[in-house]
C-alpha positions in Angstrom: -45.5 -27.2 36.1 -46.4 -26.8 32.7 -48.2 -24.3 31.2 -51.3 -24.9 29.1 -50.6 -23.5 25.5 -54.6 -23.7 25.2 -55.4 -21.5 28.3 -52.8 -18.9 27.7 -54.4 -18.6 24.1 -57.5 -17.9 25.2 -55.9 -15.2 28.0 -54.4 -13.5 25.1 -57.2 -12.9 23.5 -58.2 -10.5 26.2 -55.0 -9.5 27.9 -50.9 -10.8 27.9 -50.4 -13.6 29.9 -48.0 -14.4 32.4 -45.0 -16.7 32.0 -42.2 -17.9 33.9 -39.6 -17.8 30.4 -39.7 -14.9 28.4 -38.0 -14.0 25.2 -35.5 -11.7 27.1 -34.6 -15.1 29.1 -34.2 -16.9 25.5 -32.2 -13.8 24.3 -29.7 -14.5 27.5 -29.5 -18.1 27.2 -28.2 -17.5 23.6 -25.7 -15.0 24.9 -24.6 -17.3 27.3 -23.9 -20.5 25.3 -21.4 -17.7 23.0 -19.9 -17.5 26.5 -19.6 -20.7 27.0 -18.1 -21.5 23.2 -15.6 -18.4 23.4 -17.3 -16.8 20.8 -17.2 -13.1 21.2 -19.6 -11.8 18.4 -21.9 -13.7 16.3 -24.0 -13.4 13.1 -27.8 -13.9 13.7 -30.5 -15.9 12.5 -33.9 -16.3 13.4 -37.2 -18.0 12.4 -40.7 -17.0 13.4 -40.3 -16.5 17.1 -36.7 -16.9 16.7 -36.5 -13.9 14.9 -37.9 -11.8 17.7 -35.5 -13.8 20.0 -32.5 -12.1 17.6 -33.9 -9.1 17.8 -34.0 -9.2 21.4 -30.5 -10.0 21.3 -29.5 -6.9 19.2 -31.2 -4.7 21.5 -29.8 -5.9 24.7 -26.9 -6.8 23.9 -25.9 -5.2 20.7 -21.9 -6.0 21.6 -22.4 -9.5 20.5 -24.3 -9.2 17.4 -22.2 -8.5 13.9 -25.7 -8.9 11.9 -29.4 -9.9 12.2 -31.3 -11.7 10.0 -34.9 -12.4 10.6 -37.4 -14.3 9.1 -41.5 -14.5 9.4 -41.4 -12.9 12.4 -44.1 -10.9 13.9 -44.1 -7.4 15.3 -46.8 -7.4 17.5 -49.9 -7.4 14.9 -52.2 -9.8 15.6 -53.9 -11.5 12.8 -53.1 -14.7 11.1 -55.5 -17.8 10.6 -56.8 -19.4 13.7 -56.7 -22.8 12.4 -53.1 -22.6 12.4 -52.3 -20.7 16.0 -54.5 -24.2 17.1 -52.6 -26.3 15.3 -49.7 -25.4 16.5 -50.8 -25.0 20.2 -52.4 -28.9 20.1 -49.9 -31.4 22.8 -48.3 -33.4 20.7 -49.5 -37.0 20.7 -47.1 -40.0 23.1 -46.8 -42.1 19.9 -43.9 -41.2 17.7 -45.2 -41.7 14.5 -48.6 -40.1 15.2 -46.3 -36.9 16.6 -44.8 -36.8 13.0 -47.9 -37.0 11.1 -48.7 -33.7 13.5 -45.7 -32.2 12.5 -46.3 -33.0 9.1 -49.5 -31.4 9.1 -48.7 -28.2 10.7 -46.0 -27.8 7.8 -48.4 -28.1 5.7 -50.8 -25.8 7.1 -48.2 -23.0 7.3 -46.4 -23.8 4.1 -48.2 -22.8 0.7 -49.1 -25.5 -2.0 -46.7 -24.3 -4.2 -43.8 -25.0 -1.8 -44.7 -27.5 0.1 -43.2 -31.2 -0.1 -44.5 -33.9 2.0 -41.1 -36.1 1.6 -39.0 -33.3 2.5 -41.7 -32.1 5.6 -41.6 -35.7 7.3 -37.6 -35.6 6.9 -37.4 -32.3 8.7 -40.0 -33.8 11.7 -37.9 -36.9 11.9 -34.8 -34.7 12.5 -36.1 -32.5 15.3 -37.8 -35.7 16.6 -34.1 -36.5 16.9 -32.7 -33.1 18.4 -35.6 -33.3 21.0 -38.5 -35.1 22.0 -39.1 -33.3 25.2 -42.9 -32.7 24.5 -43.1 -29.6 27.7 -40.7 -27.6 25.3 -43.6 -26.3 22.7 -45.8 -25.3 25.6 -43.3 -23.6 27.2 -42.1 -22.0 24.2 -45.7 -20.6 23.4 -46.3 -19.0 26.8 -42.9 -17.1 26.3 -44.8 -16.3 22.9 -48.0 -15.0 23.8 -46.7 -13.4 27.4 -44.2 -11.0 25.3 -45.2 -7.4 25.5 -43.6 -6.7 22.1 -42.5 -2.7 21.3 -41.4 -2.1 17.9 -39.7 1.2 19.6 -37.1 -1.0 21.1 -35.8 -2.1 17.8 -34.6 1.0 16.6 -31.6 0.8 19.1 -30.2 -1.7 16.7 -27.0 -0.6 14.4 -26.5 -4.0 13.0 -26.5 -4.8 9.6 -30.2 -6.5 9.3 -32.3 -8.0 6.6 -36.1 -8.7 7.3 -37.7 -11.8 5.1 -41.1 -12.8 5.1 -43.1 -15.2 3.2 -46.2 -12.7 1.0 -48.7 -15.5 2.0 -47.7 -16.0 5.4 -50.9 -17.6 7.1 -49.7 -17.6 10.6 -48.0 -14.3 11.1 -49.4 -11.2 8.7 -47.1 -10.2 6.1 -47.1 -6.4 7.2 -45.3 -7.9 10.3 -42.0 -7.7 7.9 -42.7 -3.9 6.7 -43.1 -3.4 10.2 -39.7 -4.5 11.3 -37.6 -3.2 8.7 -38.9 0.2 9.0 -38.6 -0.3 12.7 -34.5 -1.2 12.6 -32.6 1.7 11.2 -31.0 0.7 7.7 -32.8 -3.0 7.3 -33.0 -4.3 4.0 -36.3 -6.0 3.2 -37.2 -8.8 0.9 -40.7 -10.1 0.9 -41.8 -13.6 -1.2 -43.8 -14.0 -3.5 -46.1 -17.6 -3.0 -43.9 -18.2 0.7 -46.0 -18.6 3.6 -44.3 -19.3 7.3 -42.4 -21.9 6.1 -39.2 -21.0 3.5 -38.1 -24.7 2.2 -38.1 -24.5 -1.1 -36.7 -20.7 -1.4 -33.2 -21.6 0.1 -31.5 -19.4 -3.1 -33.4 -16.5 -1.9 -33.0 -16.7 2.1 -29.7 -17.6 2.1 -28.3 -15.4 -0.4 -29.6 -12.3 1.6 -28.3 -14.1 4.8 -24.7 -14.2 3.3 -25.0 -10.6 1.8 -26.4 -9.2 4.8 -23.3 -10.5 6.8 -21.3 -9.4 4.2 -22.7 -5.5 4.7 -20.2 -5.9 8.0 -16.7 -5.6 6.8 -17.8 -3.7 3.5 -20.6 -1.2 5.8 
């Protein structure tokens, strides 16, 4: 069935939950489809927990990875406002413009004033709306979340070029997540934001420039 986001917050509060997907299994779904698309080695990119999912990927299987770039993701601190991990773990409502006006309002909650644009918010719900409206996906995804038994130790198997970003006003995941992590991964690079929070529209010049740099550290390392 699926799992209750809600109950396996309050279970973390007190111990790591179980779940049926982990972020090894999300690692190993991602090394599969390069299997199925013929491509040998890639360059990584996460987001938030996608960051910890290309991390996971350099660790165990550090033959497929050229470079990892991760963004506002954590490194096993907790911390963060509650209103937000609520927010985030609320089901998302049957009506489709009621489930944007949820999405709209977490982007807000997670963005920072100074970056945050409703126009461009509601454009970015209506797209993933249109990758996906399988509404099981965000519980499931949250479970893998709050089950992972997260050990910084692992990370300093990576010899990948590696850039750590996170947002200084992060709400959600605490900005000493990213300090964490790049001292964790042997050579990272990190860049820390001023006025960013979990979000990073807005800051595109910044986050992709050290994407494209850090990538670059591969034929010129």
């Amino acid at each position: 069935g699926t799992p209750s986001a809600v109950w396996g917050f309050v279970q973390s509060l007190f111990s790591t939950p179980s779940s049926p997907y982990t972020i090894s299994d999300m690692a190993a779904d991602a090394v599969a489809l390069l299997d199925k698309l013929a491509i040998p080695r890639a360059h990584l990119c996460g987001v938030s927990m996608g960051g910890m999912i290309v991390q996971q990927m350099a660790v165990s299987f550090p033959a497929r990875v050229l470079s990892v770039a991760s963004l506002g993701s954590p490194a096993g601190l907790t911390g963060g406002s509650l209103r937000v991990k609520l927010a985030l773990i609320m089901p998302f409502p049957q009506d489709p413009e009621e489930r944007v006006e949820q999405g709209v309002k977490i982007i807000r909650l997670i963005s920072t004033p100074k970056y945050f644009d409703r126009e461009r918010a509601e454009e970015s719900v209506r797209e993933s709306q249109k990758r996906s409206t399988y509404r099981d996906g965000m519980p499931r995804q949250a479970a893998a979340l709050m089950a992972n038994r997260y050990t910084v130790s692992n990370l300093s198997s990576i010899r990948a070029p590696a850039v750590i970003l996170h947002g200084k006003a992060d709400p959600l995941v605490p900005p000493k997540s990213g300090e964490i992590l790049a001292h964790a991964i042997p050579g990272a690079k990190l860049i820390m934001i001023d006025d960013v929070g979990h979000e990073f529209s807005g800051v595109e010049d910044i986050t992709v420039g050290a994407i494209k740099e850090n990538a670059c550290r591969v034929a010129h390392g």
